[in-house]
C-alpha positions as CSV (number, residue, x, y, z in Angstrom):
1,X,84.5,14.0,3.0
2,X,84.0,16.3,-0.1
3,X,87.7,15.2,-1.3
4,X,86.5,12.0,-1.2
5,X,83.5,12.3,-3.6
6,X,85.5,14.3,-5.7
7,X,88.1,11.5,-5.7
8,X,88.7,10.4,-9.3
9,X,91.6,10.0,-12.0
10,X,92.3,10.8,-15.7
11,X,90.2,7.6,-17.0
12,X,88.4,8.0,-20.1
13,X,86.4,5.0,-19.3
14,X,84.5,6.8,-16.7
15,X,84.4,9.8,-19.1
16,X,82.7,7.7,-21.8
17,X,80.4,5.9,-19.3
18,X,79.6,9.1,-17.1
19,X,78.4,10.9,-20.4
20,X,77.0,8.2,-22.0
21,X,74.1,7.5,-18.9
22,X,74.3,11.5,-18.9
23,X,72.9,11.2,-22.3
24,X,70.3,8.7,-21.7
25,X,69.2,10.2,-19.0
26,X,68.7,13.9,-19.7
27,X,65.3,13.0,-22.0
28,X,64.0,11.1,-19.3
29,X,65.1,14.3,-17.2
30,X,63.8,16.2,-19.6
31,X,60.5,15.2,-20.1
32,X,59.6,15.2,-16.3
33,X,60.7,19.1,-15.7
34,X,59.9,20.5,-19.0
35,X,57.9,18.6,-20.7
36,X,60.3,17.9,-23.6
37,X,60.6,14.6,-26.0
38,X,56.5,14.6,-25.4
39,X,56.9,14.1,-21.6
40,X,54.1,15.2,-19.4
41,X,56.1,18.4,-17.7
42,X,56.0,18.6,-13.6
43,X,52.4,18.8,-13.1
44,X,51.8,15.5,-15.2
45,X,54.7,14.4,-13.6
46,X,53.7,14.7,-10.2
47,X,50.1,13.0,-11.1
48,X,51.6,10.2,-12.6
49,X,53.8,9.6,-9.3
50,X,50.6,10.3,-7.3
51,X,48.7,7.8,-8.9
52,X,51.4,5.0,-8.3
53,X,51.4,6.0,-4.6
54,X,54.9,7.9,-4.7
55,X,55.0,10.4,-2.3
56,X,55.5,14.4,-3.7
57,X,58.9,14.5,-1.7
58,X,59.5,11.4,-3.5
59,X,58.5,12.7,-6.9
60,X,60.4,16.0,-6.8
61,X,63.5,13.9,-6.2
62,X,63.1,12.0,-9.0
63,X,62.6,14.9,-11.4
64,X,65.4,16.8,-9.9
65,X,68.1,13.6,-9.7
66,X,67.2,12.9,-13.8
67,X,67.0,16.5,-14.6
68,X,70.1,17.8,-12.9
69,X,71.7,14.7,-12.4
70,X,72.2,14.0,-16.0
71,X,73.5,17.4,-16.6
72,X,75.2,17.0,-13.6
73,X,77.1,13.0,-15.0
74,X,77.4,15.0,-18.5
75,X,79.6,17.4,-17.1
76,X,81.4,15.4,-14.4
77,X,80.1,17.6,-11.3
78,X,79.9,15.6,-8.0
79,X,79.9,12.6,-10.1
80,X,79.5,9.9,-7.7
81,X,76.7,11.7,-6.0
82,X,75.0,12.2,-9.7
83,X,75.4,8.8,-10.3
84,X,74.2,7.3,-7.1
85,X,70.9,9.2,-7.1
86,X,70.0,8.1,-10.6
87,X,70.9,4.5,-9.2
88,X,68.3,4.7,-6.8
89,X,66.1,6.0,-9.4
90,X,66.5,3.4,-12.0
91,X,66.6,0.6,-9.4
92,X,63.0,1.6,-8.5
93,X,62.1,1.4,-12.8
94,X,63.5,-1.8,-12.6
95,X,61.6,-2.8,-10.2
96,X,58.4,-1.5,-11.8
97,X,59.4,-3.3,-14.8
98,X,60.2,-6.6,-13.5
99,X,57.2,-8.1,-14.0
100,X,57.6,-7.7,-17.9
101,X,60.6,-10.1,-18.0
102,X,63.8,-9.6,-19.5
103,X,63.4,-8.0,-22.8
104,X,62.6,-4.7,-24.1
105,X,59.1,-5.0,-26.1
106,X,60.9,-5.0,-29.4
107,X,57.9,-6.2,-31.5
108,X,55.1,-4.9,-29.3
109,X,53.9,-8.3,-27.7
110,X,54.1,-7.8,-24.5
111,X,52.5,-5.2,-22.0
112,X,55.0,-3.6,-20.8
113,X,59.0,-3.1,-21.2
114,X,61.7,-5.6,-19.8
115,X,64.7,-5.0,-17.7
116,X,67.3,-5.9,-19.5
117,X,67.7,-1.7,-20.3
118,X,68.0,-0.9,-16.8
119,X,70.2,-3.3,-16.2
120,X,72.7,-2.1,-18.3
121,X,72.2,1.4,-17.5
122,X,72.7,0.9,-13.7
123,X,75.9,-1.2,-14.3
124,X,77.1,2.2,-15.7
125,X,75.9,4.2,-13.0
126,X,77.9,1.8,-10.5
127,X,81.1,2.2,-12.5
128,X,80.4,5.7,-12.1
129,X,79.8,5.5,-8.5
130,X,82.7,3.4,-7.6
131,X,85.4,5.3,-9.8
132,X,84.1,8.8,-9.9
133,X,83.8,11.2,-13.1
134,X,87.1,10.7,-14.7
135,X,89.1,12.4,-17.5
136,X,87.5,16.2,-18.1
137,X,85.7,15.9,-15.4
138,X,84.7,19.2,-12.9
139,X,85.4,16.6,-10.5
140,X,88.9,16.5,-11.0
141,X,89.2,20.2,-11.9
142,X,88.1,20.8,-8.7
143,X,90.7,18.2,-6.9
144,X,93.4,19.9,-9.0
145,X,93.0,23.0,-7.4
């Protein structure tokens, strides 16, 4: 079972991708556990969630999947698992920002932010998940042992 999340080549198209939605996502990380990139740190973190109804269990897995998980797709350790969590993640923001249409708010018109981010940053996290961590990956370190 472990071999097969591991499972993953030499491609540096999942090395770009995997450290590319790393990168994206370590702010959002970031700003949930420590409070960095003027985030609200776990206690704000946790009322937010509270006051949108997500449970705490709920909460703490989404500030551990974007905190460690982006380290985690940066360095190509248990890639697909990384990846899949953050899916789940980002499929729930999407969802939240449906309603907002397509488009980011690019000239502050709209209430809220469109989809059309998340989109794109799930397609990469469903590359990831599909293909694994690829080239310089502890991912296939590991397998090479």
């Amino acid at each position: 079972m472990l071999q097969k999340l591991l499972q993953t080549n030499t491609d540096y198209v999942c090395l770009l991708l995997r450290v590319v939605a790393g990168i994206i996502i370590f702010p959002y990380g970031m700003q949930k556990l420590f409070g960095w990139f003027n985030g609200p740190g776990i206690k704000g973190t946790l009322e937010d969630l509270k006051s949108k109804k997500i449970p705490l269990f709920i909460a703490w897995l989404i500030i551990i999947g974007q905190s460690l998980g982006s380290i985690a797709l940066i360095f190509g350790v248990m890639g697909r698992i990384a990846a899949g969590g953050n899916f789940i993640i980002f499929t729930g923001a999407l969802i939240v920002h449906a309603p907002d249409g397509w488009s980011l708010n690019w000239f502050n018109k709209k209430k809220g932010e469109g989809i059309e981010y998340f989109v794109l940053l799930l397609t990469l996290l469903l590359v990831i998940v599909i293909e694994g961590s690829g080239a310089f990956s502890v991912d296939l370190w590991l397998l090479d042992k």
